[in-house]
Wavefront OBJ file of the C-alpha trace (Angstrom):
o trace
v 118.493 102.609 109.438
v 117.855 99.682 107.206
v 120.147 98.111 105.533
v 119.616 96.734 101.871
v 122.053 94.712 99.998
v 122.025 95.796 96.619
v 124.472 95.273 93.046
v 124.770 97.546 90.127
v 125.179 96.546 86.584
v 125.365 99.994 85.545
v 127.581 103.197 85.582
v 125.084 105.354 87.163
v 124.969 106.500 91.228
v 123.005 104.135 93.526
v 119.668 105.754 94.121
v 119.899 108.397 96.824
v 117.839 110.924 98.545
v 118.012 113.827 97.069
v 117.096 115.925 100.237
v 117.441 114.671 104.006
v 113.085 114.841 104.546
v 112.957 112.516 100.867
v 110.732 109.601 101.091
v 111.765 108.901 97.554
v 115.134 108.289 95.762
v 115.133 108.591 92.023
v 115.934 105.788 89.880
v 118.411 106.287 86.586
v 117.922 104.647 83.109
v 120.706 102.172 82.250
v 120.548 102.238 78.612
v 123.369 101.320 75.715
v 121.211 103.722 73.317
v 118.580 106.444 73.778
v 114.973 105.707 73.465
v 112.461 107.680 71.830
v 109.175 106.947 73.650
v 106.023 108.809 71.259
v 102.980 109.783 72.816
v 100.518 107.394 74.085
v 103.485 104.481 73.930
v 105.324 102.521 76.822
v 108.321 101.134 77.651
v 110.018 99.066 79.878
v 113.424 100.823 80.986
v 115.899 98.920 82.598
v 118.124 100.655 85.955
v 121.106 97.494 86.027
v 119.579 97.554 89.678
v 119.394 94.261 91.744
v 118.363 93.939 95.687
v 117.702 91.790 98.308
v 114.606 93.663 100.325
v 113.924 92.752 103.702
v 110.691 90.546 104.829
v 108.615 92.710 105.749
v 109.060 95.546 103.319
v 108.840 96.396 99.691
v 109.851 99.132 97.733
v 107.686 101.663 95.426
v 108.336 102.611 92.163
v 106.947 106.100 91.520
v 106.914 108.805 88.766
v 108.675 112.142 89.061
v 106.697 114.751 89.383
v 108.909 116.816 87.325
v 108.558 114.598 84.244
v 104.939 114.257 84.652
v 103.671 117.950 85.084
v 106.484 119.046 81.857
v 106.562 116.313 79.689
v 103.077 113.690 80.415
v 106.034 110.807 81.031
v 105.009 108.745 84.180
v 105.344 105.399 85.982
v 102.258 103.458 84.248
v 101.437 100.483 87.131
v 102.209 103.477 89.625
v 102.982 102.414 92.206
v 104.852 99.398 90.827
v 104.973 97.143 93.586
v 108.622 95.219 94.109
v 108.515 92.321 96.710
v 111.381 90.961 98.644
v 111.585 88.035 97.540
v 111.958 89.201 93.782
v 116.032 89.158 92.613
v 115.570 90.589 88.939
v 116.442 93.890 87.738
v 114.443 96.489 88.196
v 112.466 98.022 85.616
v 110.248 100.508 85.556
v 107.271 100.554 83.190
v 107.157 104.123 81.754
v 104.225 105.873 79.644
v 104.374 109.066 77.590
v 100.712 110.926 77.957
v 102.200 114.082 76.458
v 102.038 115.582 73.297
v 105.760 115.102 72.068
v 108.036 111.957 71.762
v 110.156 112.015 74.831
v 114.041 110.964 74.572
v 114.976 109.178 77.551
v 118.506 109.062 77.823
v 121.313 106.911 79.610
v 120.886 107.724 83.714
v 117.976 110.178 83.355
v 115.995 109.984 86.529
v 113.581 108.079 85.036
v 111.074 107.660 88.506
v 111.423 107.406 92.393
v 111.662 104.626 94.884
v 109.817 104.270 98.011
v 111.003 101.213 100.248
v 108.396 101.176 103.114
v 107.028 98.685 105.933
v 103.693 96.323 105.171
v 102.042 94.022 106.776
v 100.487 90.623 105.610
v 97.104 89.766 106.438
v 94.854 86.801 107.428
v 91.230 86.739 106.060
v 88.306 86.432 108.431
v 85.099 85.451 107.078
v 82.100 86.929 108.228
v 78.556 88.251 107.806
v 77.936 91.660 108.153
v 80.288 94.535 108.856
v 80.075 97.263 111.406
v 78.430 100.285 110.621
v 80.141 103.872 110.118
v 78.580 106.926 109.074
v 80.013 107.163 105.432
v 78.895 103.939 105.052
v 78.704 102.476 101.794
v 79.312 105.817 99.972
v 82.025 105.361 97.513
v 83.986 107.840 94.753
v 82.363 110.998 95.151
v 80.196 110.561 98.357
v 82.334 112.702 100.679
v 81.566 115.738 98.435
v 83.773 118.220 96.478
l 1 2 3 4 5 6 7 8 9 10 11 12 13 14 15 16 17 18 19 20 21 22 23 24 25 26 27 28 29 30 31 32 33 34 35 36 37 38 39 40 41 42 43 44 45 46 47 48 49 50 51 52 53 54 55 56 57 58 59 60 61 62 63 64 65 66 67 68 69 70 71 72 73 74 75 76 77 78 79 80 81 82 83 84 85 86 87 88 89 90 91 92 93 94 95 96 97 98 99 100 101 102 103 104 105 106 107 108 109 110 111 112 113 114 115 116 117 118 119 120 121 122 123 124 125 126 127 128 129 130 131 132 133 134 135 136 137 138 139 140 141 142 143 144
């Protein structure tokens, strides 16, 4: 299991799975006052979270699906990408695509984290590509 060092600024839980299969763990709002976000507005909500990833990794920042499918409220770079080498707090960029101002309150789940593997890459330049059947085809070209 790996092992990240993390510090919290706020009262809430550390973010845990919330089922032993979870890829996610949900991420609380560490607020001093509620916020009322109106339709078609976004915010930037703070979690008084602060780690120190691994090389080699990077954590996800997700919406709920919960919040999305009743209330239009979701995670508006999603995924929001977090690097290891970044030491601020992390935020998480919210949106409200609903009808209805949404209150977000002090340690709501506000949106999950994923902290998965990746790889860096080197660029090789060439000429041409190898061929596959789909080809070019793009959005749409597989069919319904």
């Amino acid at each position: 299991m790996l092992r990240i060092k993390v510090i919290n600024k706020s009262n809430n839980p550390l973010p845990k799975y919330q089922t032993v299969a979870s890829a996610g763990m949900d991420l609380h709002a560490n607020l001093e006052a509620d916020i009322i976000l109106n339709p078609g507005d976004r915010i930037l909500v703070p979690t008084g979270l602060f780690m120190e990833l691994t090389e080699g990794y990077e954590a996800q920042v997700r919406p709920r699906s919960g919040l999305a499918l009743k209330h239009g409220i979701t995670v508006l770079n999603s995924p929001g990408t977090i690097d290891a080498d970044y030491r601020g707090e992390i935020k998480v960029l919210l949106i409200n695509h609903g009808s209805e101002p949404f209150i977000i309150k002090h340690s709501e789940r506000i949106a999950q984290m994923v902290v998965a593997k990746h790889e860096q890459i080197q660029w090789k330049t060439v000429t041409d590509l190898n061929d596959t059947k789909r080809g070019s085809g793009g959005y749409g070209s597989s069919g319904k």
